[in-house]
N, C-alpha and C positions, 0 to 999 in steps of 0.2 A: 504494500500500500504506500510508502515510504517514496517508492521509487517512482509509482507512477504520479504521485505530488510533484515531488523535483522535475519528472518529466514534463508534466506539463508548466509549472513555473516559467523551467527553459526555454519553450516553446512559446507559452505568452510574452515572457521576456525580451524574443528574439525580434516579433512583431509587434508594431505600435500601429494605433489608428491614424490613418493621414490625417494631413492637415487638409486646409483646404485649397483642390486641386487647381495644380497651373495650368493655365487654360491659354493657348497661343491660336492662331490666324493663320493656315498656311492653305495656298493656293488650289483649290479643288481642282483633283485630275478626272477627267473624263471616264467615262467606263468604258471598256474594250470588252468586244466575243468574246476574245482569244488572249489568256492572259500566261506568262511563262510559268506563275503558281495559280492554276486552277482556285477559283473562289471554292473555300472547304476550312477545314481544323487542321495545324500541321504542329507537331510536336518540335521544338528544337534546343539545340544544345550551343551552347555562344563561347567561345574564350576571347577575349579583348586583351590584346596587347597594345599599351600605351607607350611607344616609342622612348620619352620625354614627360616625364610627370613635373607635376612643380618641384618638386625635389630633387630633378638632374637624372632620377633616376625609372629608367623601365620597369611598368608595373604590368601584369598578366592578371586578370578576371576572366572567371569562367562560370557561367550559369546555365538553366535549362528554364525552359519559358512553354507556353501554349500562345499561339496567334492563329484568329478567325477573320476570312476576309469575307466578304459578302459585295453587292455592289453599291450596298448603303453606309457599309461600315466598316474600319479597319480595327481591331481589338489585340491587344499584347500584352500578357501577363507575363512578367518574371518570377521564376519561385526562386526561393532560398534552397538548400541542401536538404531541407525537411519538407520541401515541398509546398511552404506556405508561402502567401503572397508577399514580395517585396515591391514593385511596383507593376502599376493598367499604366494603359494607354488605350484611350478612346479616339477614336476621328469619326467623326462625321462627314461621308464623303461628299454629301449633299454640297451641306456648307464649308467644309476646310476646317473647324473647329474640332481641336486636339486639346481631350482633356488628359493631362498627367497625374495621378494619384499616385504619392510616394509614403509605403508602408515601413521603413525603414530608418529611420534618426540618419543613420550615418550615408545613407544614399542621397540624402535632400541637399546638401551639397553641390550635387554633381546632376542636378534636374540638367540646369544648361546646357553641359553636354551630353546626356542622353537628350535630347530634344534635336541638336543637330545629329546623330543618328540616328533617330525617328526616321529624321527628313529623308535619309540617305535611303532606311529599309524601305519607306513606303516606297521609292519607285522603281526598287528591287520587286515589290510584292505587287507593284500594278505594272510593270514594264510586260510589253508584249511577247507573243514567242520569238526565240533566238534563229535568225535568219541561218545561221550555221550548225551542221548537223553532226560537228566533230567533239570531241572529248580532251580534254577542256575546251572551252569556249571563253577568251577572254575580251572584253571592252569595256570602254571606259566610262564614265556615271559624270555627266554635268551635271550644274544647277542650270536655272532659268535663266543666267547671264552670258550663259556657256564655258566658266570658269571651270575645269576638271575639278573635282571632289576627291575621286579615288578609281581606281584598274578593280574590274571586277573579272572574278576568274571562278565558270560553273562547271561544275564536272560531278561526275558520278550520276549519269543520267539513268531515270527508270521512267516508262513511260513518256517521257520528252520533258520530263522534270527532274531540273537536277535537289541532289540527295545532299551535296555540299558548294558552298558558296562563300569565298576569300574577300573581303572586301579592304583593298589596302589603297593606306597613303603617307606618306611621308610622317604621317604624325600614330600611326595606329594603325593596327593590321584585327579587321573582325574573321574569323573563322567560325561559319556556321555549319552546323549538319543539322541538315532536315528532314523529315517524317512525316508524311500525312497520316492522319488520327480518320 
């Protein structure tokens, strides 16, 4: 009985209730037929290497998450190690309105820059299918200015969907594997 107190302590411990969610404006993209991640549930698993942290020094994170797309909606949970929520992410495709909820003390910090990776995944998660039928498949990710972002590199396809996805730049290298649920 002991044990399973401390356990859950732990685990309440680990999570805190958001505060209230940051809410940004970004430019509603249009729906497509044909999307290169089929609108569904995909399970994934993330490590983030930060090139250059404030401290001079490279940092590695690594999480597993749930994301649902829909043509109305883009949704992205990240769990913790235990599976519980550390932070949502809402978008509204309609409108461009991205709500952020961070479940975490020590994550809220760092909304800013997940919110520029946001930017980066959504148009990984609505870009079209890849004109190239080889293994890897690499190109490159603008913004709306046309400035490069980052070199995207898909490979381990099933289905015409790839299973892993590199997304690197000078500042950060994201390494995902994915899963439809």
């Amino acid at each position: 009985m002991k044990i399973v107190l401390l356990t859950i302590f732990v685990l309440l411990g680990c999570v805190s209730k958001p505060e209230k969610p940051t809410v940004l404006q970004l430019p509603p993209i249009a729906s497509t037929k044909e999307l290169l991640f089929p609108y569904g549930h995909y399970r994934h698993h993330l490590i983030l290497e930060i090139a250059h942290g404030e401290d001079g020094k490279s940092h590695r994170y690594s999480f597993d998450g749930v994301a649902e797309t829909t043509a109305d909606k883009i949704q992205l949970v990240m769990l913790s190690p235990f599976n519980t929520t550390l932070m949502k992410v809402h978008e509204d495709r309609q409108s461009g309105e991205v709500r952020l909820e961070t479940y975490d003390s020590k994550l809220r910090q760092f909304e800013s820059k997940f919110v520029d990776y946001y930017a980066m995944l959504r148009k990984i998660f609505l870009s079209g299918p890849l004109a190239e039928k080889k293994d890897p498949v690499t190109k490159p990710l603008f913004n709306e200015k046309g400035e490069l972002l980052a070199d995207l590199t898909y490979s381990e396809f099933k289905e015409n969907v790839p299973r892993h996805v590199e997304v690197k730049n000078k500042f950060f290298t994201l390494d995902i594997e994915v899963e439809p649920l």
